[in-house]
C-alpha positions as a Markdown table, in Angstrom:
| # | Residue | x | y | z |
|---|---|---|---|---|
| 1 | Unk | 39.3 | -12.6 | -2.9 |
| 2 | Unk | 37.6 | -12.1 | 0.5 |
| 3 | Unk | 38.7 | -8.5 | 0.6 |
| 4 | Unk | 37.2 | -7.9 | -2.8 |
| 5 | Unk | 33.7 | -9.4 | -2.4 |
| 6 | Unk | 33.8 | -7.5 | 1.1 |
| 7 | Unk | 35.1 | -4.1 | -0.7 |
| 8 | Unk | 31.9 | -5.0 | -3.1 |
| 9 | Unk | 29.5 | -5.3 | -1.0 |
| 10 | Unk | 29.9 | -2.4 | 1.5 |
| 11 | Unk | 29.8 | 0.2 | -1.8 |
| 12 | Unk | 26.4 | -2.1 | -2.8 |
| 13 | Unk | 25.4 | -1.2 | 0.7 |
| 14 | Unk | 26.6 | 2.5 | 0.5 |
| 15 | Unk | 25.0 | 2.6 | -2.7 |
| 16 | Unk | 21.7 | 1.4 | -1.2 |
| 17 | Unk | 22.0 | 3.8 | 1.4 |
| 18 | Unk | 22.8 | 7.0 | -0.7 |
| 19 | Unk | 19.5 | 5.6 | -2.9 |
| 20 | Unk | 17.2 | 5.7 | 0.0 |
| 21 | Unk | 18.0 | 9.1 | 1.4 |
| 22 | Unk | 17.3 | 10.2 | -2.2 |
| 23 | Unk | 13.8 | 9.2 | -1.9 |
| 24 | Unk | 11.9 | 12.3 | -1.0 |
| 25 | Unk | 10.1 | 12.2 | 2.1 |
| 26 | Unk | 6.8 | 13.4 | 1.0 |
| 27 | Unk | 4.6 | 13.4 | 4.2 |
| 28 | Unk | 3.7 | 11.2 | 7.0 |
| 29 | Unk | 0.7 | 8.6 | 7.9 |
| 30 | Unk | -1.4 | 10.1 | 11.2 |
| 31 | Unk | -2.0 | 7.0 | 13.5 |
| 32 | Unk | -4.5 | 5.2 | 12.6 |
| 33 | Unk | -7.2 | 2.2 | 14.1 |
| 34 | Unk | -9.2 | 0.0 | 11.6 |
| 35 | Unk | -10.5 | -3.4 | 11.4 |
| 36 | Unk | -8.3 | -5.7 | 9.3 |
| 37 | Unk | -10.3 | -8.7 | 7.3 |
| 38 | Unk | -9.3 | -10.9 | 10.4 |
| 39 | Unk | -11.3 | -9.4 | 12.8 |
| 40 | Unk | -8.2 | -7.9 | 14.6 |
| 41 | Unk | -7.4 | -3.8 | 14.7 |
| 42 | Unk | -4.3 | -2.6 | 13.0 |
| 43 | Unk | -3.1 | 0.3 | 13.6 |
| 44 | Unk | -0.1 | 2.2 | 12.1 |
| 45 | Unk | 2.4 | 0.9 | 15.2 |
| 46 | Unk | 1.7 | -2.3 | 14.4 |
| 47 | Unk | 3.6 | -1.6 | 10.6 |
| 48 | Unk | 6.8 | 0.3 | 12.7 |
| 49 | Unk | 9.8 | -1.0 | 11.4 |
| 50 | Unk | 8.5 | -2.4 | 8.2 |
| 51 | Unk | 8.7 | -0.8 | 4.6 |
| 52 | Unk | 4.9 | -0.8 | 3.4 |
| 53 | Unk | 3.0 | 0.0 | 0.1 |
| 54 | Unk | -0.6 | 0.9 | 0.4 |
| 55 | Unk | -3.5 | 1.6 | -1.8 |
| 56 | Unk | -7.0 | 2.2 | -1.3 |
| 57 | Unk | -9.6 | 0.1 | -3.1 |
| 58 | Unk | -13.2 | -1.5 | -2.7 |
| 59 | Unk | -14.6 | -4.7 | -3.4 |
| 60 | Unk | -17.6 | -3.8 | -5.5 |
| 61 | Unk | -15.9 | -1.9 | -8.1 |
| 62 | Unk | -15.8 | -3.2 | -11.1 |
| 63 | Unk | -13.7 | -0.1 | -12.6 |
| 64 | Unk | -9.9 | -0.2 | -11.4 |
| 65 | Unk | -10.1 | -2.1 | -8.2 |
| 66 | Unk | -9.6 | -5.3 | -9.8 |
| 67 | Unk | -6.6 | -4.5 | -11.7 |
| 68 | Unk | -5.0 | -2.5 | -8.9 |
| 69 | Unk | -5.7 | -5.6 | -6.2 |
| 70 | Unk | -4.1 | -8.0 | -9.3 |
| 71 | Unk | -0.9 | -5.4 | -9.1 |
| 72 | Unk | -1.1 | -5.7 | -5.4 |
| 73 | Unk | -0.9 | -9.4 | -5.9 |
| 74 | Unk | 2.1 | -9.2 | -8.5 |
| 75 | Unk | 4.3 | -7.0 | -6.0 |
| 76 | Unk | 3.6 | -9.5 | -3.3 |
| 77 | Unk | 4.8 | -12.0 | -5.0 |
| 78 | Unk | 7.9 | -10.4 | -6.4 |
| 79 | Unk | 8.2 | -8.8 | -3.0 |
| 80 | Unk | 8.3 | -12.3 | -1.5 |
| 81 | Unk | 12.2 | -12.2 | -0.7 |
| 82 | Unk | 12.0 | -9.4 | 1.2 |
| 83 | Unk | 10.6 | -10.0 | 5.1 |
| 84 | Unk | 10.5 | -6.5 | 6.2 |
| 85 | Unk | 7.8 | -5.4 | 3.0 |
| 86 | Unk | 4.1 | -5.2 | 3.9 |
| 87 | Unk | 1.2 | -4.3 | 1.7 |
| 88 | Unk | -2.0 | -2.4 | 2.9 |
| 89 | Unk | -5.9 | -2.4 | 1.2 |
| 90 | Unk | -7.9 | 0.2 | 2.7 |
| 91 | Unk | -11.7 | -0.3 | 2.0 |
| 92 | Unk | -13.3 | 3.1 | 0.9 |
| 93 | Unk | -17.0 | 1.5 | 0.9 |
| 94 | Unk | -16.9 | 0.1 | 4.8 |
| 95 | Unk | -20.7 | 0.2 | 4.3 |
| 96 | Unk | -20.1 | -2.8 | 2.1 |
| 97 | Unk | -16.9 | -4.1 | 3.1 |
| 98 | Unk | -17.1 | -6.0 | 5.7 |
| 99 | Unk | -14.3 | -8.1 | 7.4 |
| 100 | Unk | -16.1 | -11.2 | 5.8 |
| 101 | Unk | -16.3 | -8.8 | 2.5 |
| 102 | Unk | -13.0 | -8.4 | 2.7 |
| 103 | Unk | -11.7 | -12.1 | 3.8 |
| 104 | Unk | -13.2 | -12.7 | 0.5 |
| 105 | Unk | -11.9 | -10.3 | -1.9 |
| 106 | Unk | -8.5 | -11.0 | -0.3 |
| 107 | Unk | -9.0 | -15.0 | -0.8 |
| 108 | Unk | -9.8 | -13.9 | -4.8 |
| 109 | Unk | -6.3 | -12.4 | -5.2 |
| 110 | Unk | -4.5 | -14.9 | -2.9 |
| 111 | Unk | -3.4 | -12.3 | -0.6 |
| 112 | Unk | -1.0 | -13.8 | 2.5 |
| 113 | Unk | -2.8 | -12.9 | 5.4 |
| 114 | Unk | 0.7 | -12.1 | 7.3 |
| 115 | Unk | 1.9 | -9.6 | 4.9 |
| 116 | Unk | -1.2 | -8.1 | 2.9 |
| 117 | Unk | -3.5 | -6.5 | 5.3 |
| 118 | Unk | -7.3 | -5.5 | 4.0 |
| 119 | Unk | -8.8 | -3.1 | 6.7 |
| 120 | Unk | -11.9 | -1.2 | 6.9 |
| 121 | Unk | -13.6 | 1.1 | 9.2 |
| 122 | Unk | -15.9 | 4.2 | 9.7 |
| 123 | Unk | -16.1 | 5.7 | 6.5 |
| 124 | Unk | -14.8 | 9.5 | 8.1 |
| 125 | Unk | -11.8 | 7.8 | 9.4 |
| 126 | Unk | -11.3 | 6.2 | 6.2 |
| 127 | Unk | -11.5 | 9.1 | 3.6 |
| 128 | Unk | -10.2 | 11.5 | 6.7 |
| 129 | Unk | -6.8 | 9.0 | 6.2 |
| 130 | Unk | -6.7 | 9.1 | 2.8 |
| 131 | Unk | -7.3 | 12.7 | 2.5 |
| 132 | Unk | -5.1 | 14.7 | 5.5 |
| 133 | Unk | -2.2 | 11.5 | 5.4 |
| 134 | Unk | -1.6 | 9.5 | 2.3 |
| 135 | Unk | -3.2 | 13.3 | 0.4 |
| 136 | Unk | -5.0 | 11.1 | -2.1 |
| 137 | Unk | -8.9 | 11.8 | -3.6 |
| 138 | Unk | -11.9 | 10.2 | -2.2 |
| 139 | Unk | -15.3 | 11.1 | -2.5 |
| 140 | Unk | -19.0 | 9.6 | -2.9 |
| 141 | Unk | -19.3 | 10.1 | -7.0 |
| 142 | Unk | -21.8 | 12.9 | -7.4 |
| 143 | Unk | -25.5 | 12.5 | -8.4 |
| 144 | Unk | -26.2 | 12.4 | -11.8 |
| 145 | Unk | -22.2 | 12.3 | -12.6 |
| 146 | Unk | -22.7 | 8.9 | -14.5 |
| 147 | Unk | -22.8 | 7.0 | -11.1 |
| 148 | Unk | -23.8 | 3.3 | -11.3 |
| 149 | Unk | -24.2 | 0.9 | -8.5 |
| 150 | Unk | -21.0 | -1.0 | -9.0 |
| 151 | Unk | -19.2 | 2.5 | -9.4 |
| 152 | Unk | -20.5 | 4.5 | -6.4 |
| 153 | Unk | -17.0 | 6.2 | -5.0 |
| 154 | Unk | -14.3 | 7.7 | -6.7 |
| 155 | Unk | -10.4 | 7.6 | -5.3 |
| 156 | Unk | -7.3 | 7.4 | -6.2 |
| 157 | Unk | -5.5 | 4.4 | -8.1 |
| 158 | Unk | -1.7 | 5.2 | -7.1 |
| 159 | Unk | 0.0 | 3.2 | -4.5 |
| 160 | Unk | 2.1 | 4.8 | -1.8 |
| 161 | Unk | 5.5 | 3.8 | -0.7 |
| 162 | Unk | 5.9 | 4.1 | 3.0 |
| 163 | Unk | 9.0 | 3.6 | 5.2 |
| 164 | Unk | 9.7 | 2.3 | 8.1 |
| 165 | Unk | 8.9 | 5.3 | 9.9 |
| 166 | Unk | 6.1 | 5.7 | 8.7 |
| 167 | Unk | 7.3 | 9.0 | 6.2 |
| 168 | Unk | 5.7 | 8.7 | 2.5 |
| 169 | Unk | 8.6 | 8.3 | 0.3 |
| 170 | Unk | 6.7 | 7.8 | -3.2 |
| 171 | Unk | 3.5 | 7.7 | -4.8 |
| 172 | Unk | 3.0 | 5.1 | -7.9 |
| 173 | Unk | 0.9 | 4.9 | -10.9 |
| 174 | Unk | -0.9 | 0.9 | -10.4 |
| 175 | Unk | -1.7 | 1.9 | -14.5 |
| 176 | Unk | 1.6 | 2.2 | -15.4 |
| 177 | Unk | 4.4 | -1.1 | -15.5 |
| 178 | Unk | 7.1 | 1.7 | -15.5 |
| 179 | Unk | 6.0 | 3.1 | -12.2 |
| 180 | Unk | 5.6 | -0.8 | -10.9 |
| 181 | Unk | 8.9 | -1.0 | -11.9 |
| 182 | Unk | 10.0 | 1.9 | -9.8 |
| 183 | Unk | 7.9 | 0.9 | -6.7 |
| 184 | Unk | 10.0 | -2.7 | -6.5 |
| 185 | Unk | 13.3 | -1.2 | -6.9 |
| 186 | Unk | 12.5 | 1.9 | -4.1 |
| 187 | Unk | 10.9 | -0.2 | -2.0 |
| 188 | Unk | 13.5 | -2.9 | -1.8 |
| 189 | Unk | 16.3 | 0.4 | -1.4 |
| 190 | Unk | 14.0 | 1.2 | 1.6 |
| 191 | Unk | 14.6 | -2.2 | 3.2 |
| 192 | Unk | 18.2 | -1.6 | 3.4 |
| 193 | Unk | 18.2 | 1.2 | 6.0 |
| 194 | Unk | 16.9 | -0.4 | 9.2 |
């Protein structure tokens, strides 16, 4: 019987592996500096050798922040299991978000402060990142393009699966529960190869 659950679990492992080298590797995040919420920098060594999922959000919007911060919150908390997983905010408005901006947005969606990192910085660094790394949109919305107060920068809503290397290995729809679905299962395949 011990030879059996052994001969399981090394093709569950195999399996695991095979999975992960599947996952295409779509780019890599440049190095990278910012204030996180805690006053502390981050930088992209400081998420080497951890499986991360990132997104890029601001705490004003009132269009699809929210709900992608609320996704955020759900996959941190089936994520919980898994040490190795850590989760990334990126402020696009560092005009506005301040660390304190941020401690507070963060406190709204119960984010654990040693596994969900909020960070902001200057605002070129910021879009420069999201831009030439992650290869997501950001811009000021244009004059006269409907912009409101609440609703003054346009970006990207996907989340992006990042290895432990540092290598984008997928890119997520936060509208979608099919692609939630996706990012839990390729991001717990990704903590098997360490």
């Amino acid at each position: 019987m011990v030879a059996v659950a052994l001969m399981l679990a090394l093709r569950a492992y195999r399996t695991l592996s095979a999975a992960s080298q599947k996952l295409p590797i779509l780019g890599e995040v440049r190095d990278f500096e910012l204030k996180e919420r805690g006053g502390r920098m981050l930088r992209r060594a400081d998420l080497s050798g951890k499986v991360w999922i990132a997104n890029f959000i601001f705490t004003h919007c009132a269009g699809i922040c929210p709900m992608m911060s609320a996704r955020m919150r759900g996959l941190q908390d089936r994520l919980k299991a898994e040490p190795d997983i850590r989760f990334v905010s990126f402020s696009v408005d560092p005009g506005r978000d301040t660390p304190e901006a941020l401690r507070k947005y963060a406190a709204r969606f119960q984010a654990d402060p040693e596994r969900w990192y909020f960070v902001t910085g200057e605002r070129e660094k910021i879009y420069g990142l999201c831009r030439n790394s992650f290869h997501l949109a950001v811009m000021p919305t244009p004059p006269g393009a409907g912009e409101i107060e609440t609703e003054p920068i346009t970006h990207s809503s996907k989340f992006v699966l990042v290895d432990r290397a540092g290598a984008i290995r997928g890119y997520y729809d936060s509208d979608e529960t099919g692609s939630m679905e996706g990012l839990v299962k390729d991001a717990k395949v990704l903590t098997m190869n360490k």
